[in-house]
OpenMM code with the backbone's topology and positions (N, CA, C; nanometers):
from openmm import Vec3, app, unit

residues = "UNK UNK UNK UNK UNK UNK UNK UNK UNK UNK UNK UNK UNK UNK UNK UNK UNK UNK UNK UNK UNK UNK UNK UNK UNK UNK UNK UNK UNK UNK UNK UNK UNK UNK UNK UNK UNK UNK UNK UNK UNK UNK UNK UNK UNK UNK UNK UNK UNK UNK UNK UNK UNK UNK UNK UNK UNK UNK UNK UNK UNK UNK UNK UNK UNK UNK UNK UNK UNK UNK UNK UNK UNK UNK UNK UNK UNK UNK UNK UNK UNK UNK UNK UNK UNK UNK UNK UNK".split()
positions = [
    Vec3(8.3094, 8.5053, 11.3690),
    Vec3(8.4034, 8.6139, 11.3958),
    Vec3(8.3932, 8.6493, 11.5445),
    Vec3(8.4990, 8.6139, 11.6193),
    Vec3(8.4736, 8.7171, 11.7835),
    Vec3(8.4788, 8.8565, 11.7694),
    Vec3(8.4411, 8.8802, 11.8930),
    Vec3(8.4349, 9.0312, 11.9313),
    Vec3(8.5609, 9.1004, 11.8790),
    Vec3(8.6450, 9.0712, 11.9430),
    Vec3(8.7715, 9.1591, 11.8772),
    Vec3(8.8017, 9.1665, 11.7802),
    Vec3(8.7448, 9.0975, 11.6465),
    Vec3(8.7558, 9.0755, 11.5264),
    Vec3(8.7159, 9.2373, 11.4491),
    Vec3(8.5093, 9.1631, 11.4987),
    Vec3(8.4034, 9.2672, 11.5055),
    Vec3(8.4557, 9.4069, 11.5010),
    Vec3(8.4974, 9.4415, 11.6262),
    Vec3(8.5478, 9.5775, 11.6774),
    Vec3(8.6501, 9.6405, 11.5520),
    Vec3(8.7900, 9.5372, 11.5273),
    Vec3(8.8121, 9.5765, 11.4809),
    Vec3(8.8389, 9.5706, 11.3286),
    Vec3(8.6880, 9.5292, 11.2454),
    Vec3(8.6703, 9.5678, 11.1472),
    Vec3(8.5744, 9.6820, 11.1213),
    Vec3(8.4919, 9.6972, 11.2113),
    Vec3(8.4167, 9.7923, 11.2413),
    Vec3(8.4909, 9.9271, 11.2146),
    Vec3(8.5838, 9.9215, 11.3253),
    Vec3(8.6868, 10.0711, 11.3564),
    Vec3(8.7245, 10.0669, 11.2204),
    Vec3(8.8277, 9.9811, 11.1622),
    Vec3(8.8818, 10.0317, 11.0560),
    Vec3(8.7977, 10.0871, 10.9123),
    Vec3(8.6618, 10.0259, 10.9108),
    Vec3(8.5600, 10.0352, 10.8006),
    Vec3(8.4905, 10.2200, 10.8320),
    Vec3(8.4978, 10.1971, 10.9675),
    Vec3(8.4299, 10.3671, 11.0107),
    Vec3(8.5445, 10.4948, 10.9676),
    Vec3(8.6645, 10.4356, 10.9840),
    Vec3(8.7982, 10.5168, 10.9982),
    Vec3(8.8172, 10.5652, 10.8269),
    Vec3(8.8483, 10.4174, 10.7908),
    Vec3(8.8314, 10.4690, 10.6717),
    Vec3(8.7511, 10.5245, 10.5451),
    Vec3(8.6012, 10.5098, 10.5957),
    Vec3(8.5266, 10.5686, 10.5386),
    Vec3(8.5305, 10.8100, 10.5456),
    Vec3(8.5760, 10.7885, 10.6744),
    Vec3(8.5353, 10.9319, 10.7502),
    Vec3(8.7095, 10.9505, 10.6494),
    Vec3(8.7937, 10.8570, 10.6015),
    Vec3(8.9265, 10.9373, 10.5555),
    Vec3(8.9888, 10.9628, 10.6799),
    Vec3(9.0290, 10.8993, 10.7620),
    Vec3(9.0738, 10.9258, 10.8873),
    Vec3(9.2538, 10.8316, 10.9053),
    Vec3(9.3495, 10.8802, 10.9626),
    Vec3(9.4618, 10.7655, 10.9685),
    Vec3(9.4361, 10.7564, 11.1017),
    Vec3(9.5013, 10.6362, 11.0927),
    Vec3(9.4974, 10.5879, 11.2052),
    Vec3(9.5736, 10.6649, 11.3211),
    Vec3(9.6430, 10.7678, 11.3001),
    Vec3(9.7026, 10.8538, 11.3595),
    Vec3(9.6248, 10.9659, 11.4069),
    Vec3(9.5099, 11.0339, 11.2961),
    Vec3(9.4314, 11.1524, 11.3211),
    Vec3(9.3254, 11.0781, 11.4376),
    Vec3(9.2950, 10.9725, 11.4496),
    Vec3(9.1953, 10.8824, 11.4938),
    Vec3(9.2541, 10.8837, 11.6441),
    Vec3(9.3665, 10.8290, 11.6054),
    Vec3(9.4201, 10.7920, 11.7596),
    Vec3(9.4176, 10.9265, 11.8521),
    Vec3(9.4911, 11.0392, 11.8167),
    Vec3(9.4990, 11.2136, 11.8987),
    Vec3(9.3481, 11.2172, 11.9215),
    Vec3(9.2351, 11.2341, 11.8028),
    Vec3(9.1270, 11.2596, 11.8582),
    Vec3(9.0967, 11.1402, 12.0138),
    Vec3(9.0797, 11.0504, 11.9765),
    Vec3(9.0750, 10.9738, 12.0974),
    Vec3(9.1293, 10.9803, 12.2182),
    Vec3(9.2841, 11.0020, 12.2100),
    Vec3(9.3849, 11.0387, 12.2902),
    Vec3(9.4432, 10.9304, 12.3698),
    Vec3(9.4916, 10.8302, 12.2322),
    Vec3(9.5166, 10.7203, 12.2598),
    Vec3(9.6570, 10.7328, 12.1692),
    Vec3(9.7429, 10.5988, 12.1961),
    Vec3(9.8062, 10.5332, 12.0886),
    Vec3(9.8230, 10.5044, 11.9391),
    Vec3(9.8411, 10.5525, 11.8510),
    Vec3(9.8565, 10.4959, 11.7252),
    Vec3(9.8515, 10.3635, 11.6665),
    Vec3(9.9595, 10.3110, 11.8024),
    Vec3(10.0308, 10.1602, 11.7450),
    Vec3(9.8718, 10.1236, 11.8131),
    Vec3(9.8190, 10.0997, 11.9143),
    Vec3(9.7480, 10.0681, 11.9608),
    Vec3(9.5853, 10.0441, 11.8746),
    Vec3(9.5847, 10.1627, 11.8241),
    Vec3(9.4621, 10.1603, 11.7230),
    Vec3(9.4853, 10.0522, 11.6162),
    Vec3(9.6166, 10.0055, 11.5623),
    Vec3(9.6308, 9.9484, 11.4676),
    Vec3(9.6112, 9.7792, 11.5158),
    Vec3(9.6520, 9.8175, 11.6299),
    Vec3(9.5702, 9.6755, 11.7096),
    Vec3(9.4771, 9.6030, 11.7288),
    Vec3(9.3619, 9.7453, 11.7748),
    Vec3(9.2875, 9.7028, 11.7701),
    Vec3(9.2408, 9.6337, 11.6340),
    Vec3(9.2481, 9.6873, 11.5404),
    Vec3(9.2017, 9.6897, 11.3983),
    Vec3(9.2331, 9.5438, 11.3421),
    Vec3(9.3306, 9.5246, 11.3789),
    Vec3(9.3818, 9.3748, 11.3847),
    Vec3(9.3210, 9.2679, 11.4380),
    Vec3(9.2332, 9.3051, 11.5975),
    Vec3(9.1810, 9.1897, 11.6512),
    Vec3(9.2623, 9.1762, 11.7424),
    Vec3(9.4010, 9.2202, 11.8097),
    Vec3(9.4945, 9.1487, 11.8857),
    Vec3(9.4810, 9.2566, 11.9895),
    Vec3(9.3724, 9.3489, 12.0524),
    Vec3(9.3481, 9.4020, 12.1897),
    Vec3(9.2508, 9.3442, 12.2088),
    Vec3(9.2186, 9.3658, 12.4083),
    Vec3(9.0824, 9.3558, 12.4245),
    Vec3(9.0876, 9.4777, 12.5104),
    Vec3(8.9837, 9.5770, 12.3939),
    Vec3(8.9397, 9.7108, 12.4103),
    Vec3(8.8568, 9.7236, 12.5546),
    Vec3(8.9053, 9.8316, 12.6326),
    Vec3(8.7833, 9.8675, 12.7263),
    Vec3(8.6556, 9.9147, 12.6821),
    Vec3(8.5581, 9.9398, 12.7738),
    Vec3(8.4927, 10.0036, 12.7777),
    Vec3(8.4889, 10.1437, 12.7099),
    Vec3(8.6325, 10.1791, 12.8012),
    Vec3(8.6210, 10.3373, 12.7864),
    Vec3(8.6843, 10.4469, 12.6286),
    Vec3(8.7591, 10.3110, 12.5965),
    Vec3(8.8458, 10.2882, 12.4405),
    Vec3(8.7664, 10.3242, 12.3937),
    Vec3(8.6081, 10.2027, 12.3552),
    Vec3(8.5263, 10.1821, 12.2873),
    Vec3(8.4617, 10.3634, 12.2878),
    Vec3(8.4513, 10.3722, 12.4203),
    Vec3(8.3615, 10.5148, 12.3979),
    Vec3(8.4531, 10.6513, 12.3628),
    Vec3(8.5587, 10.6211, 12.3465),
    Vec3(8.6392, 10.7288, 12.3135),
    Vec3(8.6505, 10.7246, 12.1576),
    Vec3(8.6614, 10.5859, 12.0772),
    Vec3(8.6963, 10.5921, 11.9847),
    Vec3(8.5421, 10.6370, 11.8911),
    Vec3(8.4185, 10.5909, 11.9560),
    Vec3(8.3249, 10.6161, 11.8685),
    Vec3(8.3096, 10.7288, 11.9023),
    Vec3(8.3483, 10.7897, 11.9957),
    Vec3(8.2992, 10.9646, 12.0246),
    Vec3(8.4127, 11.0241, 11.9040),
    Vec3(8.5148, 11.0225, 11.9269),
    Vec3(8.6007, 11.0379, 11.7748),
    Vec3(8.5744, 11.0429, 11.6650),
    Vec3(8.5002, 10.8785, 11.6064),
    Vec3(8.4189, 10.8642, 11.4646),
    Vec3(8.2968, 10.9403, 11.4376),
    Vec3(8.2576, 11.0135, 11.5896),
    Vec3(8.0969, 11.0527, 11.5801),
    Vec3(7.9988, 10.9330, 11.5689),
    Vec3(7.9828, 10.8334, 11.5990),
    Vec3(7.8946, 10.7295, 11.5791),
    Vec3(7.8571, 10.6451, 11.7205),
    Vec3(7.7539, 10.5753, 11.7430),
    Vec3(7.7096, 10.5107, 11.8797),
    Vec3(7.8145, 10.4144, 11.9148),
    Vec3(7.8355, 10.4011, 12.0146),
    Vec3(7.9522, 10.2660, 12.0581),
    Vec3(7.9383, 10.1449, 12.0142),
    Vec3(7.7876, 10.1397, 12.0073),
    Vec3(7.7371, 10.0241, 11.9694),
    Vec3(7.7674, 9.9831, 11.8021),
    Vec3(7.7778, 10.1085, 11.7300),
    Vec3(7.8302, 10.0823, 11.6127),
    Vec3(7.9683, 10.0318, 11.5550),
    Vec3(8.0112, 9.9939, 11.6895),
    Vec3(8.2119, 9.8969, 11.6926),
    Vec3(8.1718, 9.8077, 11.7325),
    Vec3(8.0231, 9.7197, 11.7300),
    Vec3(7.9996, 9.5560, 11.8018),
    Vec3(7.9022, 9.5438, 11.6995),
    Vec3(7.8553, 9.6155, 11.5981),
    Vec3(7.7873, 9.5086, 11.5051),
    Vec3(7.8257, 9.4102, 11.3931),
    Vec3(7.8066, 9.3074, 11.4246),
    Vec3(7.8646, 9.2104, 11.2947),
    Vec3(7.8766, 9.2351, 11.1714),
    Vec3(7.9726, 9.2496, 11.1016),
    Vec3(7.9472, 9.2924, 10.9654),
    Vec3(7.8634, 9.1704, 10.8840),
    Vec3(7.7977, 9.2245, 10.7886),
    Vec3(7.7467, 9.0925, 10.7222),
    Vec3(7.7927, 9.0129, 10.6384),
    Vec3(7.7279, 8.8806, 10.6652),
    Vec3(7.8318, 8.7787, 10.5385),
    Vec3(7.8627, 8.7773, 10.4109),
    Vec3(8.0106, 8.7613, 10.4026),
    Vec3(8.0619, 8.7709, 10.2688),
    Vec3(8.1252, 8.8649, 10.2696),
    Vec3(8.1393, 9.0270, 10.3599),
    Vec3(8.1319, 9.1577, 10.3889),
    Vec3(8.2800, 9.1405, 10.3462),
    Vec3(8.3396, 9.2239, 10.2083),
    Vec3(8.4973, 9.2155, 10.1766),
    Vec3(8.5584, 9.3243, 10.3324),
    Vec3(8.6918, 9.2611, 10.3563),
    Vec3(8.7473, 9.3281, 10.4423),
    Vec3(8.7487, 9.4907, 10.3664),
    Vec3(8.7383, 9.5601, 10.4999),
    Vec3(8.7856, 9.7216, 10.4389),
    Vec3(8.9079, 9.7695, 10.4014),
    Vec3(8.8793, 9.8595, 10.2903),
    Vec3(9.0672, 9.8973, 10.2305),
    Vec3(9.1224, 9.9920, 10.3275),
    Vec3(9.2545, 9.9600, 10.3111),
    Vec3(9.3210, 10.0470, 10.3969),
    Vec3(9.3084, 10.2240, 10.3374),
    Vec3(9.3371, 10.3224, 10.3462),
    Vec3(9.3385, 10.4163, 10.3039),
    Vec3(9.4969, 10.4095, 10.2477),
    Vec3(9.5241, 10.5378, 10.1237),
    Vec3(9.6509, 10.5114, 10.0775),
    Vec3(9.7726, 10.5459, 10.1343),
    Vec3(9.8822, 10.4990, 10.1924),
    Vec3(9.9670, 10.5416, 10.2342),
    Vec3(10.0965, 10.6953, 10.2332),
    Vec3(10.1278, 10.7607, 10.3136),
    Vec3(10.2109, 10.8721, 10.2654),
    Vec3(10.0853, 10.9620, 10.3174),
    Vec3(10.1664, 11.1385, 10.3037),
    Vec3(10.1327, 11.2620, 10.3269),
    Vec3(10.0311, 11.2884, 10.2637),
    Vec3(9.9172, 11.3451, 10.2280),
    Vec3(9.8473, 11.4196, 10.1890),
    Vec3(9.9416, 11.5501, 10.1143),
    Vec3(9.9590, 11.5897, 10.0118),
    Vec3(9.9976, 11.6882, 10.0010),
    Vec3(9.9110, 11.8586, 10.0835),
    Vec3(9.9921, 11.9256, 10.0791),
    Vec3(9.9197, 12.0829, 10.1251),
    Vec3(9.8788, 12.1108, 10.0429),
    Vec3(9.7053, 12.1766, 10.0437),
    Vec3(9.6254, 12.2402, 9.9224),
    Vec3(9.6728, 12.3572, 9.9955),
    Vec3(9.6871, 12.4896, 9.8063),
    Vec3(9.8031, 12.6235, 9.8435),
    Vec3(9.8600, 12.6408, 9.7361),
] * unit.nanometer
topology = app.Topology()
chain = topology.addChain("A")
for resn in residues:
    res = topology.addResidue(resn, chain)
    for name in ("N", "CA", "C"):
        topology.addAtom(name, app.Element.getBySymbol(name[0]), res)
């Protein structure tokens, strides 16, 4: 798996664990949307400063968007699509 793979299975496995869209993810960061979904894909090559924006976002070390997932590791689910309804 390359790096950009890495990164972005990482992001999406952190994202969607925390329940995060890729939208709430991106504002905290103060980035792109479409862009996050990119990464997640494998088809950017993230800066530096991405990297440290997006894990300051997830709350987690930078270093935790470059560790290899381990083998066999099923890709992560997407979260479910649509609104959240308003609790009320």
């Amino acid at each position: 798996m390359n790096v950009r793979k890495i990164i972005g299975w990482n992001l999406r496995k952190l994202r969607a664990e925390q329940g995060l869209s890729q939208e709430r993810l991106a504002l905290a960061a103060e980035i792109d949307r479409s862009y996050v979904g990119r990464i997640e894909r494998g088809s950017e090559n993230v800066t530096i400063d991405t990297l440290e924006a997006l894990a300051k976002a997830l709350g987690v070390p930078a270093a935790a968007l470059l560790t290899e997932p381990p083998k066999g590791a099923r890709e992560p689910l997407p979260l479910s699509s649509g609104r959240k309804p308003k609790a009320g």
